[in-house]
N, C-alpha and C positions, 0 to 999 in steps of 0.2 A: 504493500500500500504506500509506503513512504522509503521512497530513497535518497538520500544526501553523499554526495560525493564532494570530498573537498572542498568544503563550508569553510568561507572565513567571511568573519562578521568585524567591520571596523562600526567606531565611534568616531569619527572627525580621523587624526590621527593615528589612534588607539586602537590597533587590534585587538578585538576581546576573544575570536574564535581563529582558530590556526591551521586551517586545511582538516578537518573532520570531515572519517567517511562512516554512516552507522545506516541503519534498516532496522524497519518495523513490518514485520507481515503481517496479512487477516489475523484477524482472531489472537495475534498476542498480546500480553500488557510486556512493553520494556523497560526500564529502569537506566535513567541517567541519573549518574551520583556524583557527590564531589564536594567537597568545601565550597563556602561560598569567594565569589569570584572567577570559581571554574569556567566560565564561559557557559555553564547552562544553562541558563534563562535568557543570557544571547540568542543560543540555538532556536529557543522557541519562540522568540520575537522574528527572527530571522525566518521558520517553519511560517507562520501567520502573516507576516507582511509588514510588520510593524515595525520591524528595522528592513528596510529593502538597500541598505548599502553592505552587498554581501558581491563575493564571486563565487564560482564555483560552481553546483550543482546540484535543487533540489526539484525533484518528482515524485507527484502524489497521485496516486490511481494509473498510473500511467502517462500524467502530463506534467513538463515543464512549470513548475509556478515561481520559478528563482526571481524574484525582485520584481514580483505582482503586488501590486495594494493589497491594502488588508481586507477589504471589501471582496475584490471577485477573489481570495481566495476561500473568504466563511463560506463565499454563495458554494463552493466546491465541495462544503460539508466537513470544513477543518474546524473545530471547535476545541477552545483553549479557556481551561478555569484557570485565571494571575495568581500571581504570590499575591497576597491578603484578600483574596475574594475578590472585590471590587465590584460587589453586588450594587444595585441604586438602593439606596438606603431614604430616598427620601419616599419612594416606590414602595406601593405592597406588597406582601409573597407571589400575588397569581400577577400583579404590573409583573414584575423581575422574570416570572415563569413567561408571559407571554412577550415580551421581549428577546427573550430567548429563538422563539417560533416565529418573529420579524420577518423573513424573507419567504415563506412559507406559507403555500396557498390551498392545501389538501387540509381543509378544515375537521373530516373526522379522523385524519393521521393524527392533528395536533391536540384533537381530543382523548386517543388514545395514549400518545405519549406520555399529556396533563396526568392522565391516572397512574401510570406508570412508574410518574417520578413521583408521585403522592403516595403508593403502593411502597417503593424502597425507602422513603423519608417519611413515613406518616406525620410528624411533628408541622410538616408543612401544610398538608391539609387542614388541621386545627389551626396554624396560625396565616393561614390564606388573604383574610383581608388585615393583619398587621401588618406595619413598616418593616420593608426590611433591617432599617436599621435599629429598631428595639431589638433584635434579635439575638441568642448570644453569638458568643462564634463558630462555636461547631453547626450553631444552626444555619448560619449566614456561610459556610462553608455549603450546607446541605444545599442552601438554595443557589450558591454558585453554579455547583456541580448538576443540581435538578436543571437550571437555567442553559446549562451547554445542551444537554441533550435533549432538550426540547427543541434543537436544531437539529436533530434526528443527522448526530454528526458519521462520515464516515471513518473518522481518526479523533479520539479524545486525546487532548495534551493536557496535562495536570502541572501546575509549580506550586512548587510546596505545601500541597494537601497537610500534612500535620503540623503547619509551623503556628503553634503558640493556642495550640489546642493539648487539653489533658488528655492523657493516654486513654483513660475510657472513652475518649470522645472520637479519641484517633483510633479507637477499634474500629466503634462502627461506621465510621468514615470507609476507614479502607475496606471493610464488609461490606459495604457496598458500591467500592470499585471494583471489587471481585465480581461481583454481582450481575455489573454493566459488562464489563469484560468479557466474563461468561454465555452475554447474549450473544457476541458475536465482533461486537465493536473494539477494535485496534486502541490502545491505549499506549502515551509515552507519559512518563511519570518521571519525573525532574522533583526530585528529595534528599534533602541532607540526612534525616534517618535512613544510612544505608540499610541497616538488618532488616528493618520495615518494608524499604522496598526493594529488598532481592528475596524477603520473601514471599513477596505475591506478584514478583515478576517471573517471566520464562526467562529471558536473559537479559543482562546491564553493560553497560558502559562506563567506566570511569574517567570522567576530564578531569584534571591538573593544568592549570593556566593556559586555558584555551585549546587542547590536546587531548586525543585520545588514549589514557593510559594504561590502560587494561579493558579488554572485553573479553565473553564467558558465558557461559549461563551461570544463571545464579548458585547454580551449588559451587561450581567451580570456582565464582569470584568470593563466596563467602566463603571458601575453602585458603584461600589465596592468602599466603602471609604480610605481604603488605597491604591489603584490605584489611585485616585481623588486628594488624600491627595502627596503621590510620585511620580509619575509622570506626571498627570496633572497640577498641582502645584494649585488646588482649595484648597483653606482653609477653613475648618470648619465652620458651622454657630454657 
C-alpha cells in the first residue's frame, strides 16, 4: 500500500529525514520508533503532504503522491491522527466525527462507519453532543482516532497515540488499534513506547537522526540488543 524510497524531508536548510527507504503492506500495522527528533513525525508530514519539500520517492496504492498537497492526498484515503490529537475542541463529538467524513458523499457508508467508531469507543456515543474539548484525553484521543476513520481511510498513520495518557488509558487505546487493524486497514504507528509498539506491530523500523537504523519484525527488533540496551532501558549481563 505505501512505498517510500529515499525520503529526505528538509526544513528550510535542515534536513530532518536522510534518504529512508521502508513499506507498509494491506492489512499490517508497522511501527516506527525512535527518540524524539528521529525524523518520525517528519516522515508522516512528508506521507500526508504537509511538509511537500521532500525528494525522493513516495507511492501509495500504486500512485506517485511525492510533494502533493495535503488535500488530494486525504481525498486518496490517507488518514493521519497528530501528536496531541488536534481534535476541534470548540466542536462536538459527532461536529469532530462528521468532519472526519468531509469529502465523503455515500451517506449510509458514513452512517455505518458513525456506528462503528461509536461500537469501538462507546464513551463517544454518551458524550456525542459535548465539546470536544471538555473531554479528557484518552477520550479526545478516542475521538481523534474515531475522526480518521470516518474517512473510511485506506492507510491509518498514528503519532504518538500514548503520549501523556495513563497506561490504563493506553490499553485501551491500543485495543482498539488492534481492532481497526484487524478489519483490514494498513496502519503506521510513529511511538516513543517502543515495547508498546512492537508489540502490536508485525514489523518496525528504527530512525536515529533522520536514518534508518534497524528494521525487523518485531520479535527480532525487541530481541535486538541495542533496542534492549536504548530503548528498553535492559542493561547488559
Amino acid at each position: 500500500m505505501l512505498v517510500i524510497k529515499d525520503l529526505e524531508v528538509s526544513y528550510g536548510a535542515i534536513k530532518a529525514v536522510h534518504g529512508i527507504s521502508l513499506h507498509v503492506d494491506q492489512g499490517e500495522m508497522v511501527a516506527l520508533i525512535g527518540n524524539n527528533g528521529a525524523g518520525k513525525t517528519s516522515t508522516l508530514k512528508a506521507i500526508t503532504g504537509i511538509n511537500t519539500s521532500v525528494k525522493g520517492s513516495i507511492e501509495f496504492d500504486g500512485e506517485n503522491i511525492t510533494g502533493k498537497p495535503s488535500d488530494k492526498i486525504a481525498a486518496r484515503k490517507v488518514a493521519m491522527v497528530p501528536e496531541g490529537r488536534r481534535i476541534f475542541s470548540g466542536m462536538s463529538v459527532q461536529e469532530n466525527l462528521d468532519m472526519g467524513a468531509f469529502l465523503r458523499r455515500d451517506a449510509n457508508g458514513v452512517k455505518q462507519d458513525l456506528e462503528m467508531v461509536f461500537n469501538l469507543f462507546p464513551v463517544l456515543r454518551e458524550r456525542s453532543k459535548q465539546q470536544g474539548g471538555t473531554l479528557s484525553g484518552g477520550e479526545q484521543q478516542m475521538l481523534a482516532i474515531g475522526r480518521a476513520i470516518m474517512a473510511r481511510p485506506k492507510i491509518l498513520l498514528l503519532d504518538e497515540p500514548s503520549l501523556g495518557l495513563a497506561p490504563i488509558v493506553v490499553e485501551a487505546i491500543f485495543e482498539s488499534i488492534m481492532g481497526i487493524n484487524r478489519q483490514g486497514i494498513p496502519i503506521l504507528i510513529v511511538e516513543q513506547n517502543v515495547y508498546l509498539a512492537l508489540s502490536v506491530a508485525t514489523r518496525g523500523y528504527v530512525m536515529e537522526s533522520g536514518q534508518i537504523a534497524l528494521e525487523g519484525t518485531s520479535q527480532e527488533l525487541l530481541a535486538n540488543e541495542m533496542v534492549q540496551r536504548v530503548y528498553l532501558g535492559m542493561e547488559e549481563d
